[in-house]
C-alpha positions as CSV (number, residue, x, y, z in Angstrom):
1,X,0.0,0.0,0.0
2,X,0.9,3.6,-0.4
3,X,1.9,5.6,2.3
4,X,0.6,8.7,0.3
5,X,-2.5,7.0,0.0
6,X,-3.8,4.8,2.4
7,X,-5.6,1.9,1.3
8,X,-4.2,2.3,-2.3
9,X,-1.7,-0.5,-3.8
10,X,0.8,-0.1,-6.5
11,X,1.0,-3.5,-6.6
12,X,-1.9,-6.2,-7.5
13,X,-3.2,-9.1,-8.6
14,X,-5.2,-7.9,-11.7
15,X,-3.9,-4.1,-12.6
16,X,-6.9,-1.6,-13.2
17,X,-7.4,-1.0,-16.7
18,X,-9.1,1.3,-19.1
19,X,-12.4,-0.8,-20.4
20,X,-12.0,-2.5,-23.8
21,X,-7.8,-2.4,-22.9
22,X,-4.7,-0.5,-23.8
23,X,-6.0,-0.2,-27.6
24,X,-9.2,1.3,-26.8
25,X,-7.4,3.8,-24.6
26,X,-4.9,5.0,-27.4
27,X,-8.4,5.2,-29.3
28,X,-9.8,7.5,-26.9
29,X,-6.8,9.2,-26.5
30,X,-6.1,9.9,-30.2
31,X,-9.9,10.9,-30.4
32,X,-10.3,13.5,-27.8
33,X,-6.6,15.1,-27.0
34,X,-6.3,18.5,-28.2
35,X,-3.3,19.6,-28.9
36,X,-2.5,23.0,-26.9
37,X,-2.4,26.0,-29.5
38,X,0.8,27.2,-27.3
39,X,2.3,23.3,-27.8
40,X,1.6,23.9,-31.3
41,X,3.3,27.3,-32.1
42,X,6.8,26.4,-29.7
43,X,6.8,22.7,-31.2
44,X,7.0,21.5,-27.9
45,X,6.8,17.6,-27.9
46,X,7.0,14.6,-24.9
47,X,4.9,12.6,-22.5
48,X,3.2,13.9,-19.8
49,X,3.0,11.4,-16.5
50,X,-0.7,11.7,-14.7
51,X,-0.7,10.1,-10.9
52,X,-4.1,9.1,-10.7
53,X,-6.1,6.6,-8.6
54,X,-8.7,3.4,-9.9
55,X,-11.5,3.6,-7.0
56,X,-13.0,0.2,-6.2
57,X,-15.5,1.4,-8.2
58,X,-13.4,2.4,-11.1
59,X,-13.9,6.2,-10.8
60,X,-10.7,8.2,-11.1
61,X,-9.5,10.4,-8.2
62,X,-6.3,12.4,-7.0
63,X,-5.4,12.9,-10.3
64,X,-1.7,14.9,-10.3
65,X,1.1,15.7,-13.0
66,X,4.3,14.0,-12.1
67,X,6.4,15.0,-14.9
68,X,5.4,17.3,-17.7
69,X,5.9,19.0,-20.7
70,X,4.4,22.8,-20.3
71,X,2.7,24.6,-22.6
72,X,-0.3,23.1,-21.8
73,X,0.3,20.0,-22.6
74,X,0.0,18.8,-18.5
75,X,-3.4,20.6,-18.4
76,X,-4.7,19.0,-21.7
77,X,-3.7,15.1,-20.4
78,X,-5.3,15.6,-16.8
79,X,-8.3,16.8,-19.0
80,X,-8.7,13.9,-21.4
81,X,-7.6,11.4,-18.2
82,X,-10.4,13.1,-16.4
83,X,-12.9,12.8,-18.7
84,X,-12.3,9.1,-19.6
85,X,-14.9,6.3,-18.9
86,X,-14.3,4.8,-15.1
87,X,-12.3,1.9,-15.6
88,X,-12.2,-2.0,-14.6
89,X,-10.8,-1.4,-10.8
90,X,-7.3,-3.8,-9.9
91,X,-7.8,-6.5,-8.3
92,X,-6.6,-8.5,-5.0
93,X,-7.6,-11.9,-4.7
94,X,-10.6,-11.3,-7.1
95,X,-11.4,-8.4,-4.8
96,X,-11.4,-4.8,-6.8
97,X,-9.2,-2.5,-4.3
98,X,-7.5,1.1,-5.0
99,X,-4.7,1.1,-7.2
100,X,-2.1,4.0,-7.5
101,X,-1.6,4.4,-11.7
102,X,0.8,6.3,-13.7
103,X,-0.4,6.7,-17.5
104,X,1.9,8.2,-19.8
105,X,0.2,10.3,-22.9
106,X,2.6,11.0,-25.7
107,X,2.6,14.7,-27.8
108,X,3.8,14.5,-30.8
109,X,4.2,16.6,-34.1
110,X,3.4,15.0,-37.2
111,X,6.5,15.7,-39.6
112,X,4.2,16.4,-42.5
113,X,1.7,19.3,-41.1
């Protein structure tokens, strides 16, 4: 468990998960993130790392920027993450308990716009 966080584990059985899996999060992801007009114009470009927790009832909270990018790019991911269905809780012994998450969301510049 975290010390942060009580209750919450980093480690478990079953990880929490976005529903559908990792695919239908890059999906969502790919659908919804804006890129920031200030992003845009400096060419800035990286991932930004969102803390977040998967309730046992797969609602996000305590959602937090560990490393970021600027230029709105941190602001834009704890959007999207925000917004995002509730996902499928982790699991302890087929129990769903809190889980402690880091999810990574890539910016990137298409070479050919």
């Amino acid at each position: 468990m975290s010390s942060k966080h009580p209750g919450a584990y980093t480690l478990v059985d079953e990880p929490a998960s976005y529903p559908g899996g990792i695919e239908k999060l890059y999906k969502y992801l790919r659908s919804e993130l804006n890129y920031p007009k200030d992003a845009l114009a400096e060419g800035v470009e990286g991932r930004v790392f969102v803390q977040l927790i998967v309730e046992k009832d797969g609602e996000l909270t305590n959602l937090q920027v560990v490393k970021g990018i600027g230029a709105g790019c941190d602001e834009e991911a704890m959007r999207v993450i925000a917004k995002s269905s509730p996902w499928n809780p982790g699991q302890i012994d087929g129990k769903p308990v809190r889980q402690i998450l880091i999810q990574n969301i890539l910016f990137g510049l298409d070479n050919g716009q």
